[in-house]
N, C-alpha and C positions, 0 to 999 in steps of 0.2 A: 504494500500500500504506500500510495505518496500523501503526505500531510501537504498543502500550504497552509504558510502561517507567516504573520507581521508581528514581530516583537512586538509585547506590550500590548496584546491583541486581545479579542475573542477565541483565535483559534490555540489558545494558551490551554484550555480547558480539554478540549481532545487529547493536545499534547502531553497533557498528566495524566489521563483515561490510557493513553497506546502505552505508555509507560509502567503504568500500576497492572496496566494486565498484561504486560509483561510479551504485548504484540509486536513483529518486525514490521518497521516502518521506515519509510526514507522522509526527511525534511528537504523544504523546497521552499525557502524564502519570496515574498512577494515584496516589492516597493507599492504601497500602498499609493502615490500620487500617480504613476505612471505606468501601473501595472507593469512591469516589468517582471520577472521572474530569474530564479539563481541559475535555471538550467537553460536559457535566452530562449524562452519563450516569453507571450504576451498573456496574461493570466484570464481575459476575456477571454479566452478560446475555450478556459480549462472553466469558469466559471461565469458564464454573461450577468450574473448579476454584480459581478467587481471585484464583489470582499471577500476575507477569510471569512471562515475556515472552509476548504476544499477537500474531500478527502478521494482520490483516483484510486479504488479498487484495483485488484489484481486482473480484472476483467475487464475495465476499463470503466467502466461507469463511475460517474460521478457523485459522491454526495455532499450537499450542502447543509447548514444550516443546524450552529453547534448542538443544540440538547438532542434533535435528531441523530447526528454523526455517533456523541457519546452512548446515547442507547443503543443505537447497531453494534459501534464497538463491545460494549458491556456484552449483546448476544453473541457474541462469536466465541465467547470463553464461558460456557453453562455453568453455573456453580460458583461464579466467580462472588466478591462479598461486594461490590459496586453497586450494582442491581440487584433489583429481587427478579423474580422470571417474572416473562410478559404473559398480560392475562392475569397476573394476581391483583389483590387489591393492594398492596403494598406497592406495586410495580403504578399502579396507579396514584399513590400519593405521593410517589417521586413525580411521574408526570405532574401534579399538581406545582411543585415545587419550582420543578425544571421553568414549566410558565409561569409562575409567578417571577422567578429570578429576569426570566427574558423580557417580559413587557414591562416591570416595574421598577427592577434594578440598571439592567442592561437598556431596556429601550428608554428610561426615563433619566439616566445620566448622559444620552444621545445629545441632546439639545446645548449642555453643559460646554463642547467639544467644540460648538458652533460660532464663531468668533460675529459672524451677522447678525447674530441674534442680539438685542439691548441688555445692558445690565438689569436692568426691574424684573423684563420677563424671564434671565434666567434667574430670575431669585424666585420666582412662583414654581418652577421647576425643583430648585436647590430644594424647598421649604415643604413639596410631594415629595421627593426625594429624603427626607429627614425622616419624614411621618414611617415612609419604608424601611429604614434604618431601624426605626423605633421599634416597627414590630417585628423585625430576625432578630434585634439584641434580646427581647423579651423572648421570645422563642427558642433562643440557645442558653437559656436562664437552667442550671443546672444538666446542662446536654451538652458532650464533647462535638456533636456535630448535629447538622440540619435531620437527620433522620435518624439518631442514635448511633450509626458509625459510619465512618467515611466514606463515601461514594459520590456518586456524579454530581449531584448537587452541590457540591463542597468544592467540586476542584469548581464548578462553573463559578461560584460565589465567588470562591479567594479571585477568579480571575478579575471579574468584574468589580469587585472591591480595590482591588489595585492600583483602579484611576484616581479612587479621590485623591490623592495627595496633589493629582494636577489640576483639581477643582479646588486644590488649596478649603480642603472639609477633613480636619481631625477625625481618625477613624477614634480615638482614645475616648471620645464625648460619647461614645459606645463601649463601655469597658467588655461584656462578655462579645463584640466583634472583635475587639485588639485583640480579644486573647488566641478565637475562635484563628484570627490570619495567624498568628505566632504558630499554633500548632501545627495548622496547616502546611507553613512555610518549613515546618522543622521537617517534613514529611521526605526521605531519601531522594522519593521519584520526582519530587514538587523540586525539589533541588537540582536534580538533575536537569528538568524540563528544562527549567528558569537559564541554568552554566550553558546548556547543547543554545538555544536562541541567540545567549547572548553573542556566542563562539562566532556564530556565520558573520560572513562579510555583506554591509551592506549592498544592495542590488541599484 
């Protein structure tokens, strides 16, 4: 399987899924302004809709779109502790989760990124965005992790929690999220993802 992925990304979160489940996989760096790619190709070809994360199956098919990606990966290793099997209810209150994180975390620090946008309106955003904060700190209130133990939800989260520090938002005014990233971050694979990104040459 080929990953694309943009440091500092969304596709960070697959990146620690190929990893923890212990999948062979080649990385393929994207320049996110110009599509570009590390192997000279043009990344529209491999994904018309632009962005990471891309994942190029062994048969050539394409799949997009991370909480997607990271449950396929999860099914390729049966038994694995990432996921619960598809079809259970548990397997279903991940999926609750996984959207929750994408439209609320990830799609609502989108606007953040947006330099067109006014300072007021991104403060109606920052200020939804808090309210979201509020309730995974309370959520992970006496819980090492979003589901009781690590899996796909967790590496999606730490990715997307990543950013505030470039929206200049203390993750600490969250104490059980600092603690929830430390763990996370302490995690072998989470390390490795993080070292293997940083390694490549820019594109």
């Amino acid at each position: 399987m080929k990953l694309y992925f943009t440091p500092m990304t969304c596709s960070l979160s697959p990146h620690i899924v190929l990893r923890e489940l212990d999948l062979p996989f080649e990385l393929i760096r994207v320049n996110n302004k110009t599509k570009a790619t590390a192997d000279g190709g043009d990344f529209r070809s491999v994904n018309p809709k632009g962005y990471v994360a891309a994942l190029v199956l062994d048969n050539g098919e394409v799949l997009t779109e991370g909480p997607v990606i990271v449950q396929y990966l999860a099914d390729q290793v049966p038994g694995n502790s990432l996921a619960p099997a598809n079809g259970t209810w548990e397997r279903t209150r991940l999926q609750e989760m996984l959207n929750f994180i994408t439209s609320e975390i990830h799609g609502g620090s989108a606007p953040l990124f947006n330099a067109e946008i006014p300072d007021p309106v991104k403060e109606i955003f920052r200020l939804k965005l808090f309210r979201r904060l509020d309730y995974l700190n309370n959520h992970l209130i006496q819980k090492d992790y979003l589901l009781g133990q690590f899996g796909l939800a967790d590496a999606y989260l730490f990715t997307v929690l990543k950013w505030l520090p470039f929206f200049k938002i203390d993750i600490d005014n969250w104490p059980e999220l600092a603690t929830f990233m430390k763990r996370v971050e302490a995690r072998p694979n989470v390390k490795a993802a993080i070292a293997a990104e940083e390694a490549t040459q820019p594109v």
